[in-house]
C-alpha positions as CSV (number, residue, x, y, z in Angstrom):
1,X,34.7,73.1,-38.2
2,X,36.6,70.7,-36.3
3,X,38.1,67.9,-38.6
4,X,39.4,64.5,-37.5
5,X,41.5,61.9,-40.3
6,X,41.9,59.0,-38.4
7,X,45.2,56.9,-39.0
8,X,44.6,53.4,-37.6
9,X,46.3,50.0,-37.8
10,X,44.4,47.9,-40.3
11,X,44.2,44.1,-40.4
12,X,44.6,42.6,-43.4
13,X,41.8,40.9,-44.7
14,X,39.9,41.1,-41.8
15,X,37.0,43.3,-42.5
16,X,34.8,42.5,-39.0
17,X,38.3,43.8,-37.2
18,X,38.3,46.8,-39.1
19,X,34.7,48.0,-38.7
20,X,35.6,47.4,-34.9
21,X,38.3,49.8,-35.1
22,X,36.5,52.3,-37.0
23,X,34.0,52.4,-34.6
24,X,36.2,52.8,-31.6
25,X,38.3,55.5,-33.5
26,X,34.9,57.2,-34.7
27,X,33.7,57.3,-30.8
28,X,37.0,58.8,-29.9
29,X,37.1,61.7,-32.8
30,X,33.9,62.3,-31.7
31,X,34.8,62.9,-27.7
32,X,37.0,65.9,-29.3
33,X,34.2,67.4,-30.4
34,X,34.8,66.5,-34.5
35,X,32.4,67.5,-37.1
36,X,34.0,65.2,-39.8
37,X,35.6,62.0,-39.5
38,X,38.0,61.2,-42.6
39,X,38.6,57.5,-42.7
40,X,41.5,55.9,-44.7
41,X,41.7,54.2,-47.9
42,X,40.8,50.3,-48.3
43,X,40.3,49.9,-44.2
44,X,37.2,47.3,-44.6
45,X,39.7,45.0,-46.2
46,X,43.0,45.8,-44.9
47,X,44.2,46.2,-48.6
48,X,44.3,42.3,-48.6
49,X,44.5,43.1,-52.8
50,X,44.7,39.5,-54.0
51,X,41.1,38.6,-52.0
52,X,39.0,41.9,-53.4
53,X,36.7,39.9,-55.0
54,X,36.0,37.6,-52.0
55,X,36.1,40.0,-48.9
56,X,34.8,43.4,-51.3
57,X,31.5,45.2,-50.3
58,X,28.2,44.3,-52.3
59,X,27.6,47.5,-54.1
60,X,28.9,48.9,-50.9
61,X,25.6,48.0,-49.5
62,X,27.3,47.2,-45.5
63,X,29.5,49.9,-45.2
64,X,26.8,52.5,-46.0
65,X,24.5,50.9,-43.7
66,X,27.4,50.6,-41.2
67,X,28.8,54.1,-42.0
68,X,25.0,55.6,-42.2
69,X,24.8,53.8,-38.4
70,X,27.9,55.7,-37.1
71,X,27.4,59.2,-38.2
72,X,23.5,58.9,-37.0
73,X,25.1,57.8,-33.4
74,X,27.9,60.2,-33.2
75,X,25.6,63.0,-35.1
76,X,29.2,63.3,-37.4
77,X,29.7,63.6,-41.1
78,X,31.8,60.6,-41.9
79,X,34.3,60.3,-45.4
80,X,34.5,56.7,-45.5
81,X,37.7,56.9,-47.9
82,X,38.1,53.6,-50.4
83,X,35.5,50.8,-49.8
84,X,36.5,47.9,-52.2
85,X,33.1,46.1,-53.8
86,X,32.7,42.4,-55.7
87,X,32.5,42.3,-59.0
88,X,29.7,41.0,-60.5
C-alpha cells in the first residue's frame, strides 16, 4: 500500500483556492501510483479561525461531495483531515 500525505501551501480563507490545490496535489499523488491520499488539517479554510462560522462547511455537505468526486476519479481512498462546518 502505497501512502501519499500531502503537505501543501494553504490560503487563508480562501476555500475555492484550496479545493484547487487539493485537486492538483490529489492528481499528482495519484501519478505515483498512491492508494491513500492523507490531506492536512483545516485546508478548505486555510485555518482562517476568526471566519469558521462564515467560510465552514454545511454539515460538511461540499467537501464530501467534492472529496467523494476525487477519489471516484483518481479510484483513491482519500483522509480529508479537519473540515471546519457552520454552526447552526
Amino acid at each position: 500500500m502505497k501512502v501519499a500525505v500531502i503537505q501543501m501551501d494553504i490560503e487563508f480563507g480562501q476555500p475555492q483556492v484550496n479545493f484547487e490545490r487539493v485537486t492538483g496535489s490529489i492528481r499528482e499523488a495519484c501519478n505515483e501510483s498512491s492508494d491513500v491520499v492523507v490531506l492536512p488539517e483545516l485546508w478548505t479554510t486555510g485555518y482562517d479561525l476568526k471566519k469558521l462560522d462564515q467560510l465552514g462547511d454545511d454539515e460538511g455537505k461540499q467537501t464530501i461531495e467534492f472529496i467523494s468526486a476525487l477519489a471516484s476519479t483518481y479510484r483513491v481512498n482519500i483522509i480529508a483531515g479537519s473540515v471546519a462546518c457552520q454552526n447552526r
